[in-house]
mmCIF file of the N, C-alpha and C atoms, coordinates in Angstrom:
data_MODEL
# 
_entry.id   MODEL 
# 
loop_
_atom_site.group_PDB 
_atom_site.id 
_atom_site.type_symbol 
_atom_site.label_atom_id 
_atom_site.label_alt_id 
_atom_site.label_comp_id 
_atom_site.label_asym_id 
_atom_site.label_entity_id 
_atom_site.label_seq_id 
_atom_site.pdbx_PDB_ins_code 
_atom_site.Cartn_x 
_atom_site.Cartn_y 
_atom_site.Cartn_z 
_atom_site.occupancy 
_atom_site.B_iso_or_equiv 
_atom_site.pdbx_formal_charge 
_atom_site.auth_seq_id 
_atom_site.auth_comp_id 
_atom_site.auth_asym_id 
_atom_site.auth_atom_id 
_atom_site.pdbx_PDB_model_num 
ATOM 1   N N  . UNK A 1 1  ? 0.848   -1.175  0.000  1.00 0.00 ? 1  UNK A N  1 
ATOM 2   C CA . UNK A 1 1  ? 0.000   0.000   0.000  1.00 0.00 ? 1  UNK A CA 1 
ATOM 3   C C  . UNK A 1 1  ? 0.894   1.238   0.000  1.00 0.00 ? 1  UNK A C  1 
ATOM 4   N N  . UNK A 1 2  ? 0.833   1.859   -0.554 1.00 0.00 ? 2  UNK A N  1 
ATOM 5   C CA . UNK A 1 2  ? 1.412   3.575   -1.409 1.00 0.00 ? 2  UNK A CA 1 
ATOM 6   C C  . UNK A 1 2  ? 0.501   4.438   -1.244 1.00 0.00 ? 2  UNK A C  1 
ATOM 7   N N  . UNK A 1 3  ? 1.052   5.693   -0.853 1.00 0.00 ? 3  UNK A N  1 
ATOM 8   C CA . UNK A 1 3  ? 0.183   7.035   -0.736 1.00 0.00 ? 3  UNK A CA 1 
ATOM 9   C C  . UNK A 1 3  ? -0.250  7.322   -2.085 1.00 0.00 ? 3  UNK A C  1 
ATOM 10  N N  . UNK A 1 4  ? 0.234   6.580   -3.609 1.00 0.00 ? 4  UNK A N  1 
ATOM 11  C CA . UNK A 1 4  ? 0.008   6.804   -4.605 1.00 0.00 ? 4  UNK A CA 1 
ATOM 12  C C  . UNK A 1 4  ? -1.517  6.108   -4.865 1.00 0.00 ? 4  UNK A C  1 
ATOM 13  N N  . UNK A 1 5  ? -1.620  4.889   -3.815 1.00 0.00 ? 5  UNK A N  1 
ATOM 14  C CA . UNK A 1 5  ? -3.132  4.580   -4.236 1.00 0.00 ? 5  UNK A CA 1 
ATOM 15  C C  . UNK A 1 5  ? -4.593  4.893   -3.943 1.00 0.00 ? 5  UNK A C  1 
ATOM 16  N N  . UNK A 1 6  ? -4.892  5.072   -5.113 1.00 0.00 ? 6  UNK A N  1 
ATOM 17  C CA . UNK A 1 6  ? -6.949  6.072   -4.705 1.00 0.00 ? 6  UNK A CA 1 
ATOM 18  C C  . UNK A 1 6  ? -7.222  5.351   -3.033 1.00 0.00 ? 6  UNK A C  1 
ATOM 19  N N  . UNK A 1 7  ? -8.019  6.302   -2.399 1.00 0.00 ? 7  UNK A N  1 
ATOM 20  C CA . UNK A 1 7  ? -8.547  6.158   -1.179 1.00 0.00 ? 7  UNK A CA 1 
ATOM 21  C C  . UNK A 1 7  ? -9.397  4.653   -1.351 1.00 0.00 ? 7  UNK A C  1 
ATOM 22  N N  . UNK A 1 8  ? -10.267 4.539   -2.366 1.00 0.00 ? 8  UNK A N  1 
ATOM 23  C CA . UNK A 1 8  ? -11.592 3.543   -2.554 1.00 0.00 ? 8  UNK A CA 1 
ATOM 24  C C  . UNK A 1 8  ? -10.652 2.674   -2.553 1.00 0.00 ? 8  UNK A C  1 
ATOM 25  N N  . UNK A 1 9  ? -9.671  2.115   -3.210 1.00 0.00 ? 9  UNK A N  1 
ATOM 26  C CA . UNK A 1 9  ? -9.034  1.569   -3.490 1.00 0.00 ? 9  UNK A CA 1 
ATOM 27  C C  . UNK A 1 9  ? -8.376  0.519   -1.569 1.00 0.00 ? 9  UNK A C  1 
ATOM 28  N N  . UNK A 1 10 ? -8.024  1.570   -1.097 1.00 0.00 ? 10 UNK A N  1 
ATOM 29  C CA . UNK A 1 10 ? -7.687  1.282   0.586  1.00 0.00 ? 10 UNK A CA 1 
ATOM 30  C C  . UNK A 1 10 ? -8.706  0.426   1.411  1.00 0.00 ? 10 UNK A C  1 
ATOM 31  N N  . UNK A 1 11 ? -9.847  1.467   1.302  1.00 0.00 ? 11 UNK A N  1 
ATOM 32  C CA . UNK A 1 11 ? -10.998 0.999   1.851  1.00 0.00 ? 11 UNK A CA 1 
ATOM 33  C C  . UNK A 1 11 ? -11.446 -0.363  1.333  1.00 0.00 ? 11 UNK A C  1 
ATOM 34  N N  . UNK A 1 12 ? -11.313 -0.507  0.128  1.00 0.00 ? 12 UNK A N  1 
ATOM 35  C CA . UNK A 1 12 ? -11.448 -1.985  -0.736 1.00 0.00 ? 12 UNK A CA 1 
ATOM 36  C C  . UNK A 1 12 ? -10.876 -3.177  0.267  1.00 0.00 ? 12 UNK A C  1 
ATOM 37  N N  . UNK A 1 13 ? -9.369  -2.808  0.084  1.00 0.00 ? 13 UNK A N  1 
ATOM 38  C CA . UNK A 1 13 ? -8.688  -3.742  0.871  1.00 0.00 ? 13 UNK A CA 1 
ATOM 39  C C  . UNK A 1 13 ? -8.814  -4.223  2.345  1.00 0.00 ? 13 UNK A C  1 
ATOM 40  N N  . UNK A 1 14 ? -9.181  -3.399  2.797  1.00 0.00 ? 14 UNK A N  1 
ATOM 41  C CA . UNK A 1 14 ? -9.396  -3.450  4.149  1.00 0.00 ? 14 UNK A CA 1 
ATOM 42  C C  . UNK A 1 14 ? -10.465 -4.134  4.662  1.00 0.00 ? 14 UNK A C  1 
ATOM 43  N N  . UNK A 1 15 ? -11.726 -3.485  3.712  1.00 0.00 ? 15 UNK A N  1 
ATOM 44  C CA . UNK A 1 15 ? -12.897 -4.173  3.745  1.00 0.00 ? 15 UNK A CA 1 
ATOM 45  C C  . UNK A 1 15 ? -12.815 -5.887  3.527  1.00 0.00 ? 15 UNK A C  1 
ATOM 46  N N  . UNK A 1 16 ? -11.891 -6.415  2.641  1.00 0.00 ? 16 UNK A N  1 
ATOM 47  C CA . UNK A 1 16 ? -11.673 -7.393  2.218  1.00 0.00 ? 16 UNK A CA 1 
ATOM 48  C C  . UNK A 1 16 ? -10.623 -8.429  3.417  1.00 0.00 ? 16 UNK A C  1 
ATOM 49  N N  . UNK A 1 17 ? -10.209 -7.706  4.142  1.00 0.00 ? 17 UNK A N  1 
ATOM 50  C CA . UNK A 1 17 ? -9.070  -8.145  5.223  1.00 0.00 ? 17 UNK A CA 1 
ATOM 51  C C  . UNK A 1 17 ? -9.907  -8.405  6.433  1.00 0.00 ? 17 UNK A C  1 
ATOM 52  N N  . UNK A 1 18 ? -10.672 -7.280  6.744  1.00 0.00 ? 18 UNK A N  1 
ATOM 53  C CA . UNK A 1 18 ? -11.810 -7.377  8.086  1.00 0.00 ? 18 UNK A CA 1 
ATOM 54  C C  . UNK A 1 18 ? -12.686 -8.875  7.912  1.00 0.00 ? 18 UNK A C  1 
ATOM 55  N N  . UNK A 1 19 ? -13.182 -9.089  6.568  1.00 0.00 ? 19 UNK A N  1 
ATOM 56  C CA . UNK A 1 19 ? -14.426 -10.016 6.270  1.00 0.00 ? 19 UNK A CA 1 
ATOM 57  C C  . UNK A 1 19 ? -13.409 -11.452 6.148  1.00 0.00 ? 19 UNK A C  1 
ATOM 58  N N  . UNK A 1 20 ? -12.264 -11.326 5.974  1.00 0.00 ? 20 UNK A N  1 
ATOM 59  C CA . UNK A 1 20 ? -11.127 -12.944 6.007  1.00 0.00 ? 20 UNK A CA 1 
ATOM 60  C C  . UNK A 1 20 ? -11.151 -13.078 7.215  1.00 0.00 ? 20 UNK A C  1 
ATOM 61  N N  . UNK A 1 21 ? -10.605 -12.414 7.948  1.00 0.00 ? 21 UNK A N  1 
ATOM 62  C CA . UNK A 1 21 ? -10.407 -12.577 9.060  1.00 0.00 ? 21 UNK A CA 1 
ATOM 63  C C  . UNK A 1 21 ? -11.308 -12.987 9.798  1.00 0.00 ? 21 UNK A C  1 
ATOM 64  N N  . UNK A 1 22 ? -12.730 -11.964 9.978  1.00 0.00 ? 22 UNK A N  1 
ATOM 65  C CA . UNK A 1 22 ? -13.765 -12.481 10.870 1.00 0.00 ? 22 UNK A CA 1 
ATOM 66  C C  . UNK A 1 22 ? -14.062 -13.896 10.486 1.00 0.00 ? 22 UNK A C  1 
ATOM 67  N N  . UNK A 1 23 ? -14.221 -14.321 9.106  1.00 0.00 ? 23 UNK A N  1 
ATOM 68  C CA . UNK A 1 23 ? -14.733 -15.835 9.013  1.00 0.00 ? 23 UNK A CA 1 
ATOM 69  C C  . UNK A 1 23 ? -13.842 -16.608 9.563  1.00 0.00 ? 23 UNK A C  1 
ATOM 70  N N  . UNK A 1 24 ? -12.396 -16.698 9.800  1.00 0.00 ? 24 UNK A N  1 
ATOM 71  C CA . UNK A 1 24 ? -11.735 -17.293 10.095 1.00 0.00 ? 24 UNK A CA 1 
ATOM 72  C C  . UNK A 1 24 ? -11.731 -17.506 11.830 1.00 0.00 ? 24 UNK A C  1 
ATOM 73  N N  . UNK A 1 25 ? -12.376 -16.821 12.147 1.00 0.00 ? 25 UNK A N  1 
ATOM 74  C CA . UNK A 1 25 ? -12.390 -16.537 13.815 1.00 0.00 ? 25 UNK A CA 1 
ATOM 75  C C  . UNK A 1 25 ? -13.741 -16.960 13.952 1.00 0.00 ? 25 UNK A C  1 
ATOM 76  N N  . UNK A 1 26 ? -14.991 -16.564 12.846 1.00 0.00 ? 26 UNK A N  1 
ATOM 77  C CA . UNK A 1 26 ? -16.533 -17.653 13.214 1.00 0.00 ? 26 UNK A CA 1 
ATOM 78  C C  . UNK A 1 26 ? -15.928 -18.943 13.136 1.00 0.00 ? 26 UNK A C  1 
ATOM 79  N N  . UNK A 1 27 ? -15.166 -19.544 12.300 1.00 0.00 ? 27 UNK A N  1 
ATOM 80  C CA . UNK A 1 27 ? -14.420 -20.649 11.600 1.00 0.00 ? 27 UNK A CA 1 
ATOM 81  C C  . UNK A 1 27 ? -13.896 -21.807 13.059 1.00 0.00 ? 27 UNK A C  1 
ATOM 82  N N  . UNK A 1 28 ? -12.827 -21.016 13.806 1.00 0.00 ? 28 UNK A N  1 
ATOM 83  C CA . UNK A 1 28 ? -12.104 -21.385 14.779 1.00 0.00 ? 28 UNK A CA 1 
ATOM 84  C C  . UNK A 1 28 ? -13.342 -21.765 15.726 1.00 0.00 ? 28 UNK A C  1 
ATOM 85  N N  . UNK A 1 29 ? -14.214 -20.717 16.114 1.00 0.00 ? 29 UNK A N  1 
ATOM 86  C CA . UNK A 1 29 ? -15.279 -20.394 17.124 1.00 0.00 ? 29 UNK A CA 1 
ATOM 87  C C  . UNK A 1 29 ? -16.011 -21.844 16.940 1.00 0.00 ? 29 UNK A C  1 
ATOM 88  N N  . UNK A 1 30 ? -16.659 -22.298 15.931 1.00 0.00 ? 30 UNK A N  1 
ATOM 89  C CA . UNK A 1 30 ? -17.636 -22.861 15.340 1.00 0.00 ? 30 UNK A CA 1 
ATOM 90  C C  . UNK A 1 30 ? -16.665 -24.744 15.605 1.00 0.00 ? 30 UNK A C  1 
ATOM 91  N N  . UNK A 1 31 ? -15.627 -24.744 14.933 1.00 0.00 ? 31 UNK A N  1 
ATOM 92  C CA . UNK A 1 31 ? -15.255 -26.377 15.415 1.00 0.00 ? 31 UNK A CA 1 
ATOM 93  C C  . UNK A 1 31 ? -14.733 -26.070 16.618 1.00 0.00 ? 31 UNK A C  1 
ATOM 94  N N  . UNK A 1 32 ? -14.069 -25.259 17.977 1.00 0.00 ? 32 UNK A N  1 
ATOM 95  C CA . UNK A 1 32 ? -14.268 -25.290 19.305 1.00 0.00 ? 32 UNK A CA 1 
ATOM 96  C C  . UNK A 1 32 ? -15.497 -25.912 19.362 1.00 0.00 ? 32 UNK A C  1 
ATOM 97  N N  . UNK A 1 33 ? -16.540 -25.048 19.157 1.00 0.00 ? 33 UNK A N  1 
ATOM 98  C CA . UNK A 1 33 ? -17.560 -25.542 20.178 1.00 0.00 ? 33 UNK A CA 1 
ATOM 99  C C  . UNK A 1 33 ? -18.205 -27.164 19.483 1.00 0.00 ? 33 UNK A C  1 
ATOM 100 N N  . UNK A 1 34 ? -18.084 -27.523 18.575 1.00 0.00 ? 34 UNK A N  1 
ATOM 101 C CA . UNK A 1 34 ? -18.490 -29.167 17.675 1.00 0.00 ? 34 UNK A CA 1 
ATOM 102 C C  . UNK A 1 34 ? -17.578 -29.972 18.493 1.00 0.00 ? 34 UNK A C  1 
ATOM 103 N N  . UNK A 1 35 ? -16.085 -29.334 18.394 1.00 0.00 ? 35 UNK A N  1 
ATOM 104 C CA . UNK A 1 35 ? -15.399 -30.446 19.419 1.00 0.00 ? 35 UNK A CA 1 
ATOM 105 C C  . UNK A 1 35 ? -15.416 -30.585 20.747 1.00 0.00 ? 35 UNK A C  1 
ATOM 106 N N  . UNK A 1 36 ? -16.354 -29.701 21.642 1.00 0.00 ? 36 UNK A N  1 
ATOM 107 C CA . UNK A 1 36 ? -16.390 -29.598 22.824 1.00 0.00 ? 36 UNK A CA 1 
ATOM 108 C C  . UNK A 1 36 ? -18.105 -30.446 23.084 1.00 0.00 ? 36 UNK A C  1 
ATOM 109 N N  . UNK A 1 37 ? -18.412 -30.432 22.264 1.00 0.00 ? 37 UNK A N  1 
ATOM 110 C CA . UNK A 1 37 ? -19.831 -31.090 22.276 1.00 0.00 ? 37 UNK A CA 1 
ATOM 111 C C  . UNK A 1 37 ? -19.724 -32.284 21.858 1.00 0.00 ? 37 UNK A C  1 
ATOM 112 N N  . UNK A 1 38 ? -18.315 -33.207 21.116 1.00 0.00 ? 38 UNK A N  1 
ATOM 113 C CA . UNK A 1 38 ? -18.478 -34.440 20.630 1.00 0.00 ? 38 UNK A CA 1 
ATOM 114 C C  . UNK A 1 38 ? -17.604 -34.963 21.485 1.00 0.00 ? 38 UNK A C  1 
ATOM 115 N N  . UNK A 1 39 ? -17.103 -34.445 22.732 1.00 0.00 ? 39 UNK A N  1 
ATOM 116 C CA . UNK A 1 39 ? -15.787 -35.191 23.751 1.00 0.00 ? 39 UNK A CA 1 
ATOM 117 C C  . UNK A 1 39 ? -16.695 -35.600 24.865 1.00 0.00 ? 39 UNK A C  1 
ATOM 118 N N  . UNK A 1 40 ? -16.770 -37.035 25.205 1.00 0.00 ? 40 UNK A N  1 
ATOM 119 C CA . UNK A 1 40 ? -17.764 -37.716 25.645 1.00 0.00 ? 40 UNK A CA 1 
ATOM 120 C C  . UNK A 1 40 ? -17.742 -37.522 27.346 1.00 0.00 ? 40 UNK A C  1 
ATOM 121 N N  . UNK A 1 41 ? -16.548 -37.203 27.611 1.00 0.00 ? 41 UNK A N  1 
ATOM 122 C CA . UNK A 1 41 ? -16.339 -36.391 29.178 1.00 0.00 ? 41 UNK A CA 1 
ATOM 123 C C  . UNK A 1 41 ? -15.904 -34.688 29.227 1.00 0.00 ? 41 UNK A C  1 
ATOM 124 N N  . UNK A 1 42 ? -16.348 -34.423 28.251 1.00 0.00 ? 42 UNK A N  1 
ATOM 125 C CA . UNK A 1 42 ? -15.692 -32.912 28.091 1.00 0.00 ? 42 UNK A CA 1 
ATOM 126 C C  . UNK A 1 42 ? -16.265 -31.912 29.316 1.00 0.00 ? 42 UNK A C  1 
ATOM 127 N N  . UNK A 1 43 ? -15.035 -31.578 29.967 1.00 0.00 ? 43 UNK A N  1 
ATOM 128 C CA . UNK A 1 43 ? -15.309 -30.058 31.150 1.00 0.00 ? 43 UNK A CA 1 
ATOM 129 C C  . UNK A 1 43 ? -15.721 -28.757 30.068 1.00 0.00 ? 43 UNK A C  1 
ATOM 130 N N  . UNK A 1 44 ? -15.573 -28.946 29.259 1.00 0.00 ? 44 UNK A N  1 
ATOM 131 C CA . UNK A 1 44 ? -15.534 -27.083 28.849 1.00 0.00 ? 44 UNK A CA 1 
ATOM 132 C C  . UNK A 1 44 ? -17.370 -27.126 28.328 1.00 0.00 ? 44 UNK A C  1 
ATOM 133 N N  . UNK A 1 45 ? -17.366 -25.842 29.116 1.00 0.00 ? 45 UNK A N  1 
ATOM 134 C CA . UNK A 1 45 ? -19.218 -25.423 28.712 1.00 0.00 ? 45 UNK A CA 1 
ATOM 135 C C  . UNK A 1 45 ? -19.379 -24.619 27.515 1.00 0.00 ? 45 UNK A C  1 
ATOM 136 N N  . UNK A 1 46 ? -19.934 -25.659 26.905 1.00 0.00 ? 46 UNK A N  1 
ATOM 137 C CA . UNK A 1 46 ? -19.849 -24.899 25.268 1.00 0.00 ? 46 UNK A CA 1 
ATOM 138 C C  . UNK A 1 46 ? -21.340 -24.215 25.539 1.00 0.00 ? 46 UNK A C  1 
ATOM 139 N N  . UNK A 1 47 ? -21.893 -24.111 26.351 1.00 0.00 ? 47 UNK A N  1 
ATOM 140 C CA . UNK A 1 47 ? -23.545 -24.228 26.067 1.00 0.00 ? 47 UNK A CA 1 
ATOM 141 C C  . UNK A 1 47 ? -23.432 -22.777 25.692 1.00 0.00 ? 47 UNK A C  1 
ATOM 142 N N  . UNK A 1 48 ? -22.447 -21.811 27.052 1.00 0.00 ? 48 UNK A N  1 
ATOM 143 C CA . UNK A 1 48 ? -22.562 -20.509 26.884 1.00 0.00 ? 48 UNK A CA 1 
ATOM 144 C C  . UNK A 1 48 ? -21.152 -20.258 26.896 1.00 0.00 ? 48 UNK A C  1 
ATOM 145 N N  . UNK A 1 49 ? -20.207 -20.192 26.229 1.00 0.00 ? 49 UNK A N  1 
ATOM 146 C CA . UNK A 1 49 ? -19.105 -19.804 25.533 1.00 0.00 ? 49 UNK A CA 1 
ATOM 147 C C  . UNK A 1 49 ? -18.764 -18.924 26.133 1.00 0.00 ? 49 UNK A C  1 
ATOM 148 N N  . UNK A 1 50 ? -17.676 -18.686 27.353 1.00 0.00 ? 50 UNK A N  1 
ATOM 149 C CA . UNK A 1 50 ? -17.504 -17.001 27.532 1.00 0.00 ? 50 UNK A CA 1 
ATOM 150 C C  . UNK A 1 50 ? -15.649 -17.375 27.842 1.00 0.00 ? 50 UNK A C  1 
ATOM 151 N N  . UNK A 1 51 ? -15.478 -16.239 27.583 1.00 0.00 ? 51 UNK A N  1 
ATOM 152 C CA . UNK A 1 51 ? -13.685 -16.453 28.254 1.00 0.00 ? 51 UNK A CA 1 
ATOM 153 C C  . UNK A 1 51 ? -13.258 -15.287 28.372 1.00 0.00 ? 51 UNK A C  1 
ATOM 154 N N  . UNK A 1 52 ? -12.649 -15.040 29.618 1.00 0.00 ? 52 UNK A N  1 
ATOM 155 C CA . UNK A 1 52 ? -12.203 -13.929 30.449 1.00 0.00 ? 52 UNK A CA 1 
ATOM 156 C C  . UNK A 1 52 ? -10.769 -13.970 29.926 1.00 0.00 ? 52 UNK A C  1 
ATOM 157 N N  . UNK A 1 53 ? -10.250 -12.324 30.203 1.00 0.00 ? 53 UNK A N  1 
ATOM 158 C CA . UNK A 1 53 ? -9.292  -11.550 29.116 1.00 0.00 ? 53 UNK A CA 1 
ATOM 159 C C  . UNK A 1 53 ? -8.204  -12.569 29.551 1.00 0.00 ? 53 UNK A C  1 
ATOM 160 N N  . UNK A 1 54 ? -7.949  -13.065 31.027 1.00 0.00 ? 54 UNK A N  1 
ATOM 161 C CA . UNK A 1 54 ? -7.051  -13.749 31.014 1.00 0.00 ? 54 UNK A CA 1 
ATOM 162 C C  . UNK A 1 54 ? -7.062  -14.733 31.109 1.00 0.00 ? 54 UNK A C  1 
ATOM 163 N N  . UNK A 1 55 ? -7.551  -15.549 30.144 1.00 0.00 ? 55 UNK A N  1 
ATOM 164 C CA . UNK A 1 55 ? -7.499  -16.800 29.178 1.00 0.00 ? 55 UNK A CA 1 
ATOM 165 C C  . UNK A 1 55 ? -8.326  -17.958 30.200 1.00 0.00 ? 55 UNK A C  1 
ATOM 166 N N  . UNK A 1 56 ? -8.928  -17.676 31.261 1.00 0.00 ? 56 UNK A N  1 
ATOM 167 C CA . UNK A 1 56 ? -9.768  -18.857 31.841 1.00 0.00 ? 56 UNK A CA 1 
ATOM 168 C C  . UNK A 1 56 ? -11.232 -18.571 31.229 1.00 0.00 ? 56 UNK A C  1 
ATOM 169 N N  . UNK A 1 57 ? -11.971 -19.530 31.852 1.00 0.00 ? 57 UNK A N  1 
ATOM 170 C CA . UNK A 1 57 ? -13.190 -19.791 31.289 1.00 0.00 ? 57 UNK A CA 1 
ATOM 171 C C  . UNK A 1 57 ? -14.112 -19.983 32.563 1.00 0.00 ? 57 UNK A C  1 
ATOM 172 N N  . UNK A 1 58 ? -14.900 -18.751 32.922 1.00 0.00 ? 58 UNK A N  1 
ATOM 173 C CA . UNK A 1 58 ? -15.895 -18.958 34.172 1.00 0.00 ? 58 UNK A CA 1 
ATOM 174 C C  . UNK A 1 58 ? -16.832 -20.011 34.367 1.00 0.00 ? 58 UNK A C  1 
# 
C-alpha cells in the first residue's frame, strides 16, 4: 500500500481483510464448540461460551 493509491481503493482492501479474518475466527469459534460437544467427558461449557481476558473460562 502507497500514498500513490486512490482512497476507494484502501478501503477496498481493508474491507476485504476485516471479512477474512472475521470468518476465520466464526471458523475457529464454530469447530471449538463441535469439538467440545463431541468429547464424551468434556469439562468445557460450550452451552454458553464465555472467556475472560485472562485466558480462563468462568
Amino acid at each position: 500500500m502507497s500514498p500513490d493509491e486512490p482512497f476507494i481503493a484502501i478501503v477496498w482492501w481493508v474491507n476485504r481483510e476485516v471479512l477474512h479474518h472475521g470468518a476465520e475466527i466464526a471458523l475457529i469459534r464454530d469447530l471449538y464448540r463441535t469439538t467440545a460437544e463431541s468429547l464424551p467427558d468434556s469439562k468445557i461449557p460450550y452451552d454458553n461460551l464465555q472467556v475472560r481476558l485472562d485466558g480462563t473460562i468462568p
